[in-house]
LOTIDREN-377583 format. One record per residue (C-alpha): residue number from 1; x, y, z. Coordinates in steps of 0.05 Angstrom, whole numbers. Each point is the difference from the previous one (the first is absolute). Layout:
N
[NUM; [X; Y; Z]]
...
***
This chain:
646
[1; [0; 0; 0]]
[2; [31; 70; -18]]
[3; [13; 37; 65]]
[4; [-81; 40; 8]]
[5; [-29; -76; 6]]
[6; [38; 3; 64]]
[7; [-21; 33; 67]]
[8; [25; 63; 18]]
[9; [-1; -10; 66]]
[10; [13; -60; 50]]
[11; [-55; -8; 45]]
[12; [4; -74; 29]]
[13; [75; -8; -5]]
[14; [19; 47; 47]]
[15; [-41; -42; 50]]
[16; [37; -51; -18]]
[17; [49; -15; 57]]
[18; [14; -78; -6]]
[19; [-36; -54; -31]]
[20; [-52; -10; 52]]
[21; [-35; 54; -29]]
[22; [-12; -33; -69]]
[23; [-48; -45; 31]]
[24; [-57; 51; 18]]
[25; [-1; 21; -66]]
[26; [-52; -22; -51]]
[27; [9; -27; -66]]
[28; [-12; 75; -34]]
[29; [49; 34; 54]]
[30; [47; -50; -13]]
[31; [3; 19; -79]]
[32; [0; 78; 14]]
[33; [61; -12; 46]]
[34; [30; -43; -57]]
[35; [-3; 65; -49]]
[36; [23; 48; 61]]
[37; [58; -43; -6]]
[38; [18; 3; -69]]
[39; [-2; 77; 15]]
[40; [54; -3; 50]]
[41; [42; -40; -46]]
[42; [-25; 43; -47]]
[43; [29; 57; 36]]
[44; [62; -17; 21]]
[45; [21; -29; -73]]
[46; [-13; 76; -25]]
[47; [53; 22; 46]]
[48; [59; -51; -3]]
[49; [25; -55; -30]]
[50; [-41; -54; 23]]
[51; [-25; -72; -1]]
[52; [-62; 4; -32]]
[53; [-32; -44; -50]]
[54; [10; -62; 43]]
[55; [-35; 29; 62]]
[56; [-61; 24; -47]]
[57; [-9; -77; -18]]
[58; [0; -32; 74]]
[59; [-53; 62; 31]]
[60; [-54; -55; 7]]
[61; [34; -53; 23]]
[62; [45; 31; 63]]
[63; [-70; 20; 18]]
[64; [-30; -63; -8]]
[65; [62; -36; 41]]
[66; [-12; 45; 54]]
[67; [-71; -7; 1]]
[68; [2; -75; 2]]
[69; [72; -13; 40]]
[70; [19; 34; 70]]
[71; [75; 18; -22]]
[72; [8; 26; 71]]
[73; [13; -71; 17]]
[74; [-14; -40; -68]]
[75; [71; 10; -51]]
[76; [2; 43; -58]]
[77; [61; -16; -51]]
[78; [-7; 62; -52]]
[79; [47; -29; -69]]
[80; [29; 51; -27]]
[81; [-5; 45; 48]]
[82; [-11; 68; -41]]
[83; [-78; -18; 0]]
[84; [-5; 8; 67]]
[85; [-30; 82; -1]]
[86; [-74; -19; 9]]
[87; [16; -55; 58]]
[88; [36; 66; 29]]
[89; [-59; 46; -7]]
[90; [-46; -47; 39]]
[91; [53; -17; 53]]
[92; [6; 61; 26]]
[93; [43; 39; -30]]
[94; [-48; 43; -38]]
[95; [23; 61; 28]]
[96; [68; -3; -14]]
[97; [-10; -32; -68]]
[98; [23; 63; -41]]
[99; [69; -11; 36]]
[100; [4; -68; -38]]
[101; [73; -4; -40]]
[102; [26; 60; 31]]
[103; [58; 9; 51]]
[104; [-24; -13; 74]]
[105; [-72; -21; -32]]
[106; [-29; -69; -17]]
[107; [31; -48; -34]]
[108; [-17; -17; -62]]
[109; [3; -77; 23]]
[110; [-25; -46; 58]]
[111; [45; 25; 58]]
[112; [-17; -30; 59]]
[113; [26; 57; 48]]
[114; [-55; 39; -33]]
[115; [-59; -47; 13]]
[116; [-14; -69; 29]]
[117; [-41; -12; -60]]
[118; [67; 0; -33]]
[119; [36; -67; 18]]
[120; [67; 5; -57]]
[121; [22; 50; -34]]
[122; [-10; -33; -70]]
[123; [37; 40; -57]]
[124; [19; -66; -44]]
[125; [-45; -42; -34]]
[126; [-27; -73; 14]]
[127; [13; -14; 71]]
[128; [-66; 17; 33]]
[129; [-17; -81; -11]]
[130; [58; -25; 38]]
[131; [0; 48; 59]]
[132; [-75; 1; -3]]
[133; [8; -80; 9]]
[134; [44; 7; 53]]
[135; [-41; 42; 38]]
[136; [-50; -45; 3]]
[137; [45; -60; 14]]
[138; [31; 47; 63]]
[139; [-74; 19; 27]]
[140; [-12; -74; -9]]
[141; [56; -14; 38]]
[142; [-7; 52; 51]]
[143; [-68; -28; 12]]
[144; [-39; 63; -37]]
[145; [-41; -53; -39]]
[146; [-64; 53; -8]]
[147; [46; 48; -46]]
[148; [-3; 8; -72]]
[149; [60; 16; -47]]
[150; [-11; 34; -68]]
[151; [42; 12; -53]]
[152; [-11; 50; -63]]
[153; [43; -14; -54]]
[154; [-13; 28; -64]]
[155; [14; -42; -79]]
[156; [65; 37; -16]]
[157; [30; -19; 73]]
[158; [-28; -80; -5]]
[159; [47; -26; -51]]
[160; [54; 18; 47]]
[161; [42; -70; 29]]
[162; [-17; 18; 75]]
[163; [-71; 4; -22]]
[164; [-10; -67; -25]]
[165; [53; -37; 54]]
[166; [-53; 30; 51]]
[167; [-59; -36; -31]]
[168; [40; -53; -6]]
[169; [4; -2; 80]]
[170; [-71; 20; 12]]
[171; [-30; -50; -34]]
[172; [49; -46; 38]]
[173; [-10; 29; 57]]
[174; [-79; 11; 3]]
[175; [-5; 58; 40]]
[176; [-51; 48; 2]]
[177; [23; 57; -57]]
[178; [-37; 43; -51]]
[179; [37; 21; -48]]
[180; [-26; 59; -39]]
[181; [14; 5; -75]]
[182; [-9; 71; -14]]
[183; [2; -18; -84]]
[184; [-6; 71; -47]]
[185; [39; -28; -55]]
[186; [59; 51; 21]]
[187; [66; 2; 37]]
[188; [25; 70; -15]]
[189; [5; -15; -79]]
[190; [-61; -43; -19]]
[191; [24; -86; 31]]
[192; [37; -40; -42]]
[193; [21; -77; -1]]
[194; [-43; -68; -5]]
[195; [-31; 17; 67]]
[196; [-36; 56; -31]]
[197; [-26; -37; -53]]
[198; [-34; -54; 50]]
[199; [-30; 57; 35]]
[200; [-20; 30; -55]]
[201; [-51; -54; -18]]
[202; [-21; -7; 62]]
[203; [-15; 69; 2]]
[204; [-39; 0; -66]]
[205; [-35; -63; -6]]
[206; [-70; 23; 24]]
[207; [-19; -76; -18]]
[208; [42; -26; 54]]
[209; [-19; 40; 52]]
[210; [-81; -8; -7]]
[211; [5; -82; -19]]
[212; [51; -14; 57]]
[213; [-60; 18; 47]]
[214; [-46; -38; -44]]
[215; [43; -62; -6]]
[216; [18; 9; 69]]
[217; [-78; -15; 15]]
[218; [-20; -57; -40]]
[219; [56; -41; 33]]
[220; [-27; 15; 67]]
[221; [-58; -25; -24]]
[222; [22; -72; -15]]
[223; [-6; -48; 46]]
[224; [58; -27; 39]]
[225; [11; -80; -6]]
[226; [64; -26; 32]]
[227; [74; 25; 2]]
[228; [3; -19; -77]]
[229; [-54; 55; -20]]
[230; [28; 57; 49]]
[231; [66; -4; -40]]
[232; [-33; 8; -61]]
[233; [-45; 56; 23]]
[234; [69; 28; 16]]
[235; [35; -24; -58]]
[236; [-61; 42; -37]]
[237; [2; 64; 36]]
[238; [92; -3; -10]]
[239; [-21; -8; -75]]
[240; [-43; 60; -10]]
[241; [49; 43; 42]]
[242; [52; -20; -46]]
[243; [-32; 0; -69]]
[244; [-22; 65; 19]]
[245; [59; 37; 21]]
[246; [-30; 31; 69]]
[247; [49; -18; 64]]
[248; [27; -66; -17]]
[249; [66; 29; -2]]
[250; [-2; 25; 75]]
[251; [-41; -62; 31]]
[252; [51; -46; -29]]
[253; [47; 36; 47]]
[254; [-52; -19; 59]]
[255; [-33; 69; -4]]
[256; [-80; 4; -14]]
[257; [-17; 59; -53]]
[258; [-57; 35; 1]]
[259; [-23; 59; -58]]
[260; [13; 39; -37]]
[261; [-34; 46; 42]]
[262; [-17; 74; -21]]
[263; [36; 47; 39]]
[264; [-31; 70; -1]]
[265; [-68; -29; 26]]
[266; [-6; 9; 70]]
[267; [-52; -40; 26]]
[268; [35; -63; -49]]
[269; [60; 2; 31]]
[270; [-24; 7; 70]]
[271; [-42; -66; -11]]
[272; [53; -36; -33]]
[273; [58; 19; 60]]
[274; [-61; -30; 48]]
[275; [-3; -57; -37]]
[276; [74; -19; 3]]
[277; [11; 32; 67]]
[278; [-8; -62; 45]]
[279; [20; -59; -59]]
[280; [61; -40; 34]]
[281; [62; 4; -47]]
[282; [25; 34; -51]]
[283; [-40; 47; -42]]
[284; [13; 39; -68]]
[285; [-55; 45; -13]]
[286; [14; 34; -62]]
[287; [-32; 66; -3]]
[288; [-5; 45; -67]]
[289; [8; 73; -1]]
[290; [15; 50; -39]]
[291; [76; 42; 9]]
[292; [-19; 83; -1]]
[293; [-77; -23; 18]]
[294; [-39; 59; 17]]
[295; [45; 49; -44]]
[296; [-13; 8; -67]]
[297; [71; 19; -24]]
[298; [32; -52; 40]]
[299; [-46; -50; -20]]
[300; [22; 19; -71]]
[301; [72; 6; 6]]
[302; [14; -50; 66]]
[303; [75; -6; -18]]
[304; [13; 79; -2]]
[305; [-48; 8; 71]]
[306; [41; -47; 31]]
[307; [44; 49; 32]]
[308; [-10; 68; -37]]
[309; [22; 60; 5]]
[310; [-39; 54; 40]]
[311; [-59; 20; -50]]
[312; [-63; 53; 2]]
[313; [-76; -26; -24]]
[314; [-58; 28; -38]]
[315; [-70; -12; 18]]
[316; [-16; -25; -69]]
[317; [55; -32; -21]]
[318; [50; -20; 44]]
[319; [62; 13; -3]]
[320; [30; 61; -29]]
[321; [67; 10; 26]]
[322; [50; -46; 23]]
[323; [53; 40; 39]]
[324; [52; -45; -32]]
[325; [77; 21; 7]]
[326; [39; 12; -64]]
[327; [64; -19; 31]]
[328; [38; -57; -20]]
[329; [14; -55; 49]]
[330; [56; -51; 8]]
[331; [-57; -61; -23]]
[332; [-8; 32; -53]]
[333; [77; 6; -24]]
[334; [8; -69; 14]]
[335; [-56; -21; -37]]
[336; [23; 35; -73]]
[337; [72; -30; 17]]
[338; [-30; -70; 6]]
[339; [-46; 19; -65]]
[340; [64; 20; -37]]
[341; [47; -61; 24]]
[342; [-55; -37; -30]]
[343; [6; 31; -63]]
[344; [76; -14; -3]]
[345; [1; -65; 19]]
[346; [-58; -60; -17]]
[347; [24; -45; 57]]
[348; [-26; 58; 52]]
[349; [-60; -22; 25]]
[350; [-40; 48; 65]]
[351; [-41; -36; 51]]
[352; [-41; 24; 49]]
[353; [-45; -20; 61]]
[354; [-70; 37; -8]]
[355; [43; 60; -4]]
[356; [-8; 20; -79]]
[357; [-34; 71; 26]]
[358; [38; 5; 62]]
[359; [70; -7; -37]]
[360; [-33; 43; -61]]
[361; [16; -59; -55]]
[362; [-60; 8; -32]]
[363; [34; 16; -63]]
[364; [49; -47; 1]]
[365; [-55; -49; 10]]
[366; [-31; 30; -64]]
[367; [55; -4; -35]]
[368; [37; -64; 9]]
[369; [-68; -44; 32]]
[370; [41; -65; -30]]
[371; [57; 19; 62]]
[372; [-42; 34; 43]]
[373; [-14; -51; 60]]
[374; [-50; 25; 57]]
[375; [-8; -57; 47]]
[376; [-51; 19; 58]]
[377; [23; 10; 67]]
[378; [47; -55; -1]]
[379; [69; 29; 16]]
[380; [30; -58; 19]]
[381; [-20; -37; -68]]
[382; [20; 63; -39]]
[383; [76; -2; 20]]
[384; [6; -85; -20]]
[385; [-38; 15; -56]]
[386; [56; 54; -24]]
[387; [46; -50; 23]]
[388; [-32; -47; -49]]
[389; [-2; 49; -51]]
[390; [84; 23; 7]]
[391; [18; -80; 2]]
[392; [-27; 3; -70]]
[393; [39; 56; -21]]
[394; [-45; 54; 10]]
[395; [6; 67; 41]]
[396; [-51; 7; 49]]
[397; [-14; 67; 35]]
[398; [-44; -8; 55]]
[399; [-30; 62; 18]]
[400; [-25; -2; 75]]
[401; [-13; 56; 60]]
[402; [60; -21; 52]]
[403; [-52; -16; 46]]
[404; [-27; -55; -39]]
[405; [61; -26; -26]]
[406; [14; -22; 76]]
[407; [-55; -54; -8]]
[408; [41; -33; -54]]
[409; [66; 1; 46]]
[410; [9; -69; -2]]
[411; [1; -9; -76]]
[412; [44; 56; -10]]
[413; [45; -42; 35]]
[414; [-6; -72; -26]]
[415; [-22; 9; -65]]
[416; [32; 70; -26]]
[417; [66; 14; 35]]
[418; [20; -73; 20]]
[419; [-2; -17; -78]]
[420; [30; 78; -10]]
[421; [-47; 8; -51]]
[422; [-19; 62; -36]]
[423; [-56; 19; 30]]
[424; [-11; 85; 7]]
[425; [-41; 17; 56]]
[426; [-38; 76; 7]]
[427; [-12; 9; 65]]
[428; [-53; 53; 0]]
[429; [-20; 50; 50]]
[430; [66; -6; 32]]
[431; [3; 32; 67]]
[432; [-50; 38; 39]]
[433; [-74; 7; -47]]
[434; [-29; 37; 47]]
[435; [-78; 3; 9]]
[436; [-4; -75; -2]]
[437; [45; -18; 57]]
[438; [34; -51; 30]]
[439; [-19; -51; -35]]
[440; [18; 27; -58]]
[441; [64; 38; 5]]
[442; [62; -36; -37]]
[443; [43; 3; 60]]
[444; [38; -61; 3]]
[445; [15; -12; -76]]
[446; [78; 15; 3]]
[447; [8; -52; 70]]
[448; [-37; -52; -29]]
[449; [44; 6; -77]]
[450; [59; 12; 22]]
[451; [4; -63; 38]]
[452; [-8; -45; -63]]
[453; [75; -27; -36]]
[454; [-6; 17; -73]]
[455; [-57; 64; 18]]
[456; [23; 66; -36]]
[457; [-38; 54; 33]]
[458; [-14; 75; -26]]
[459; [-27; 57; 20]]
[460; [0; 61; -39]]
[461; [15; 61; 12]]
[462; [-51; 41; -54]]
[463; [-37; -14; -59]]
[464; [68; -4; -39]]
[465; [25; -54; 49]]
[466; [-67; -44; -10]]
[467; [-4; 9; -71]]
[468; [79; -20; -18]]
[469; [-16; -55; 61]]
[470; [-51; -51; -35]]
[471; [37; 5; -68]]
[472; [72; -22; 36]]
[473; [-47; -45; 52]]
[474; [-27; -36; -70]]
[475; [75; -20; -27]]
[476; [15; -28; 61]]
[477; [16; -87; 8]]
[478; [-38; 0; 76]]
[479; [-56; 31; 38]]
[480; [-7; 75; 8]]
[481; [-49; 38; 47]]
[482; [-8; 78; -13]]
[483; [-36; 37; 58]]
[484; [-43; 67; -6]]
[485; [-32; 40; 31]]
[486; [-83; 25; -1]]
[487; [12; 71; -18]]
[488; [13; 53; -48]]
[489; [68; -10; -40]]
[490; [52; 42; 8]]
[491; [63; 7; -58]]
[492; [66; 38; 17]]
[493; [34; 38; -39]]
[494; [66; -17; 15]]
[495; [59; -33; -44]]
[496; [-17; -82; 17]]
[497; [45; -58; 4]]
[498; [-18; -52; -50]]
[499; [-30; -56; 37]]
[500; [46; -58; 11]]
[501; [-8; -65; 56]]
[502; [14; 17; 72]]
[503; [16; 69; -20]]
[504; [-15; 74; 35]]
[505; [-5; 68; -25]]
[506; [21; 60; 30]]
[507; [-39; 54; -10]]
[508; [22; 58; 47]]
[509; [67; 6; 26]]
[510; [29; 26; 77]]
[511; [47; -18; 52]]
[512; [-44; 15; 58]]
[513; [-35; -60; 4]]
[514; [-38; -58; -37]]
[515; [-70; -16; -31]]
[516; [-6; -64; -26]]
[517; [-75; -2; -22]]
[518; [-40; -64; -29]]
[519; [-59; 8; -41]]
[520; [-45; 64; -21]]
[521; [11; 36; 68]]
[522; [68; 26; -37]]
[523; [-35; 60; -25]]
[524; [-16; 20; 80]]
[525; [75; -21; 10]]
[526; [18; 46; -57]]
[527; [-49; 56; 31]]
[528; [33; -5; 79]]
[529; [71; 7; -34]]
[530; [-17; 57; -31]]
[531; [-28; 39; 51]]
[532; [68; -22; 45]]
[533; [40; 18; -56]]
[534; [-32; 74; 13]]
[535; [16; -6; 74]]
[536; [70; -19; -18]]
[537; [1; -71; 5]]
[538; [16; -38; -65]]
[539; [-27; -68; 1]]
[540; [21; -55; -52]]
[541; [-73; -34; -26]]
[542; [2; -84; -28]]
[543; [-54; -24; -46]]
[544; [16; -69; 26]]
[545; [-46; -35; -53]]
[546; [26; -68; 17]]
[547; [-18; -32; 65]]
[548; [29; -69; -21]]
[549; [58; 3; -13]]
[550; [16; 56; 37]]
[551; [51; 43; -31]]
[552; [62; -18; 29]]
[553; [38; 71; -7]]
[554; [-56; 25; 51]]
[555; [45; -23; 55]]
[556; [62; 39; -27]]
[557; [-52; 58; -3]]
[558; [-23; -12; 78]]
[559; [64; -6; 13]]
[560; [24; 68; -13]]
[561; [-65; 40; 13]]
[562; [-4; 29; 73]]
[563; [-72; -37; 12]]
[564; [-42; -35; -48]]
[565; [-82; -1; -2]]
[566; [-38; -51; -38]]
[567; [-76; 8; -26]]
[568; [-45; -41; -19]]
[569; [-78; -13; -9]]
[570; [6; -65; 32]]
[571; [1; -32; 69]]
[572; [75; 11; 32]]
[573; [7; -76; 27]]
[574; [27; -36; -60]]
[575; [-11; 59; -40]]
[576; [50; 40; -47]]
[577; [27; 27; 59]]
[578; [19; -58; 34]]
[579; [35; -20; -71]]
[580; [42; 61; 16]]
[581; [17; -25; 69]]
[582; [19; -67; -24]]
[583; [46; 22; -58]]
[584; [45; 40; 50]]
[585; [-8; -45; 50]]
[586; [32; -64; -36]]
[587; [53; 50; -30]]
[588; [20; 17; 61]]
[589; [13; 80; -13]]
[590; [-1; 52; 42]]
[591; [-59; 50; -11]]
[592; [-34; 54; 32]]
[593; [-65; 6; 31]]
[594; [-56; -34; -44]]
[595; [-82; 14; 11]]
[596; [-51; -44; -36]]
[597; [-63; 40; -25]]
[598; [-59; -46; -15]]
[599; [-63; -32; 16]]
[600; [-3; -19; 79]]
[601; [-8; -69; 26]]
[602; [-70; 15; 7]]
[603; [-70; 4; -40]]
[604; [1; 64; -30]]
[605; [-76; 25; 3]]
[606; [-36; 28; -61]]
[607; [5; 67; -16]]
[608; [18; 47; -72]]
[609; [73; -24; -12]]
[610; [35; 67; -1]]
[611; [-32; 12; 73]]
[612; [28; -77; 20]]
[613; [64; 19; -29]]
[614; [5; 68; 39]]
[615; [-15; -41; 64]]
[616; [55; -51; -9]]
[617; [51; 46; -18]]
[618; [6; -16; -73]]
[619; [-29; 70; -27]]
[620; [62; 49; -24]]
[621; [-7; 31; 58]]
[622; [7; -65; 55]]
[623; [66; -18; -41]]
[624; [29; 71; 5]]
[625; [-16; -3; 78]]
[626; [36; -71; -2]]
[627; [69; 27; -30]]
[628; [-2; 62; 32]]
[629; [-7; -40; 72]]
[630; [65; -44; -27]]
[631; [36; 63; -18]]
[632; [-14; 33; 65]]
[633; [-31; 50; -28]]
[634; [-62; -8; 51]]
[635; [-53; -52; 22]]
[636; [-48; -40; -47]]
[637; [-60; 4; 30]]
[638; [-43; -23; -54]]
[639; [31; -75; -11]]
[640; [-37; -32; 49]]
[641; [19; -66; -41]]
[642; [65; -3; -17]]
[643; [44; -56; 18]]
[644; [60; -1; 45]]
[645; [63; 17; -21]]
[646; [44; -60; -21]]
***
């Protein structure tokens, strides 16, 4: 609905102050406060960069759980957790819902120190199943045998390993679980893979759904005679579930299916969530709805609505300005270079998981669909697969947030840099991404790399670094990872140091001390030095560029400088600055002072990255407070997370 089919003004939620009060409400209330809702989404999405089209789609059913469930003791498993704005609104957090994805405000994900509504703080796909299952195997255990435990996973998450290893248990295990499948044919990018296709006809076949009942019926009706005739009753109603494509595939796993189920009907889904609420077992209850519902532009362009950019509305006809940034970020650099490798060179293939929008490879998909691989939220399958694919003598660049790659940490090992194959990895969103928090924040990239024999790891300095990066990362005989940042890009215009293995640059010049910076924070680096250079200080600034191999000549650097500072977007234990450590360490030099800048050992909160930055001390202005402290030129005051001297 364009934004005048929606109320102007909340009148029921604001007396909404926990779920208790859904239950007073009558069937008419309860759809009024389903479109105050949308408005509040509504709202906040014209303001800031928001999750949005998923939360439209799952209005009606967080009000139907909560109708039907007591979450205050019964558990609530929300998968992934970005749809989890309308199960805020009705938990109490109305009031402070226009704080949502800002600094100090809500989080834009479960977080349990917000809410006990919120058990995990689920920013990854596909493991509301398994921890869903163990919750109810703990209550079990702990004798809470009255509670139920709920899981919401949507189709682009249940292809994912985890997902299917937990049904696998259920079903073995037979405790009481209903497992939600929130199915609107999307992920971000519309789903993809074999999966799809099954629930696709499930989905569609209208036939199936009204004779299943019908068949369902007439074998009630015949009479039982012996053991011989209850098998084949059984053996009948098996048959039609498979011949028909409904949920053989999940009760073969030991879990009983029951829709599809229409999810933007109210009073449906309230009787169907009765129905299952008290079965013993297992329980898939697949649940159709529609991604954007409610919104007329997002229902038309799902994808874009996803997560878009602050936008203004007309009464008529929708939307009429998207407050869209012209700027160009680092995704977007790294998504040309990969387009243009692939133009060079046929064995380049580009995977992705459910990522295509996210890592802006939409073209490239367009353009080279035959080596264009998107392969659902399966991380884990995405890196063997690449494996696969470089074995055969291809070049695989796997193009995957650094927060996600971490799922696949075991194959990066075994099957990529134990067979040193050549295998390029992008490690998106590198760093702090700011409104989405914790769980998304590519903080521990470089310490879990730079462990790995055979591992070459980058990270570039500016868009000139990334760009000459994945064409020298493509020639290379073993894996590569390339790590940037979610930001603007940044180019200096300085003379550059052709790019060469385990090589530095130097980019500024001084004897009074030492940056050696790693990554995109270089421009800040660059900025501090030249406001010492104006107090009289004159700083020599390293684009490090390699993390591994570390440039060996750093140490000859370290050792002359007075004191040395490192930077880096990362977390400091087994980070690039513990690199530096280690390479003067084992040669045994002597060296000044040496301060690690970075990421604390800590969860760094959500917040607009340039304000996280200016908290940890990695703005231009923490960094000049850190060298002027080592060159006595006063106190530091605002590097509250800097790491001890070595």
């Amino acid at each position: 609905m364009a934004t005048a089919e929606l109320p102007t003004m909340a009148a029921i939620l604001p007396t909404i102050q926990s779920p208790r009060d859904l239950r007073d409400l009558s069937p008419d209330e309860l759809e009024s406060l389903a479109a105050e809702m949308r408005r509040a989404l509504c709202d906040v999405a014209t303001s800031r960069t928001a999750h949005f089209a998923s939360n439209l789609g799952v209005v009606e059913l967080c009000l139907a759980l909560h109708r039907v469930f007591d979450f205050s003791r019964d558990r609530l498993i929300w998968d992934t957790g970005h749809q989890i704005y309308p199960h805020k609104l009705i938990t109490g957090r109305f009031a402070q819902f226009g704080t949502i994805r800002t600094r100090g405000g809500l989080m834009g994900y479960p977080n349990p120190e917000e809410s006990p509504y919120d058990l995990f703080m689920t920013g990854h796909a596909g493991c509301s199943v398994s921890t869903a299952l163990g919750l109810a195997s703990g209550d079990g255990l702990c004798g809470e045998t009255d509670r139920h435990s709920v899981a919401v996973i949507g189709d682009g998450a249940l292809p994912s390993g985890i997902v299917f290893e937990a049904l696998n248990n259920a079903g073995f295990l037979k405790k009481r679980l209903l497992v939600i499948l929130n199915d609107n044919r999307m992920s971000i990018c519309p789903r993809v893979g074999a999966l799809a296709e099954y629930l696709d006809i499930v989905r569609t076949n209208s036939w199936y759904r009204g004779i299943k009942h019908q068949a369902g019926e007439i074998i009630k009706g015949v009479p039982v005679v012996g053991e011989q005739m209850e098998r084949m009753i059984t053996g009948v109603k098996d048959s039609i579930k498979n011949s028909l494509h409904g949920g053989a595939l999940f009760e073969a796993l030991g879990v009983r299916y029951f829709g599809p189920v229409e999810g933007h009907s109210l009073p449906n889904l309230i009787r169907y969530l009765e129905l299952v609420k008290d079965e013993e077992g297992p329980i898939l209850l697949h649940v159709l709805t529609e991604k954007g519902h409610g919104f007329k532009p997002a229902e038309a362009d799902p994808v874009f609505f996803h997560t878009p950019a602050p936008f203004e509305c007309d009464d008529e006809d929708g939307i009429v300005t998207v407050k869209k940034s012209s700027a160009r970020a680092y995704t977007d650099v790294a998504a040309a270079a990969i387009g243009a490798a692939m133009r060079r060179d046929p064995r380049v293939t580009a995977i992705t998981a459910a990522m295509c929008q996210g890592n802006k490879l939409e073209k490239v998909r367009a353009e080279f669909p035959e080596r264009f691989f998107d392969v659902g939220i399966c991380e884990s399958h995405a890196v063997a697969f690449a494996a696969g694919q470089a074995k055969a003598g291809c070049r695989p660049i796997v193009d995957i947030y650094s927060t996600f790659l971490q799922r696949s940490y075991d194959q990066i090992f075994q099957e990529v840099s134990l067979q040193n194959l050549p295998v390029v990895f992008m490690l998106d969103r590198a760093g702090l991404t700011g409104p989405d928090g914790p769980t998304h924040h590519g903080s521990y990239d470089l310490g879990y790399l730079r462990l790995f024999p055979n591992m070459v790891v980058l990270a570039p300095g500016d868009e000139h670094d990334l760009v000459t990066m994945v064409q020298w990362a493509i020639e290379q005989a073993g894996p590569v990872a390339i790590r940037y940042p979610k930001t603007g890009v940044e180019t200096h215009a300085l003379p550059r140091t052709p790019l060469a293995l385990g090589r530095s640059e130097t980019l500024a010049e001084g004897g009074d001390g030492l940056l050696i910076v790693c990554g995109t924070l270089l421009g800040a680096a660059l900025e501090a030095a030249a406001v010492l250079r104006g107090e009289g200080l004159d700083i020599t600034v390293i684009n490090a560029r390699f993390v591994k191999p570390l440039d060996e000549q750093l140490k000859d650097r370290i050792e002359a400088a007075p004191w040395t500072v490192t930077v880096e977007e990362n977390a400091l234990p087994t980070g690039f600055g513990s690199s530096v450590l280690e390479l003067v360490s084992d040669a045994g030099i002597q060296h000044g002072p040496i301060l690690r800048l970075g990421l604390p050992d800590r969860f760094v909160e959500h917040g607009e990255r340039a304000e996280l930055l200016a908290d940890l001390g990695l703005d231009a202005a923490g960094i000049a407070a850190a060298c002027r402290r080592l060159a006595g030129r006063g106190t530091a005051t605002s590097v509250p997370h800097a790491a001890a001297h070595d």
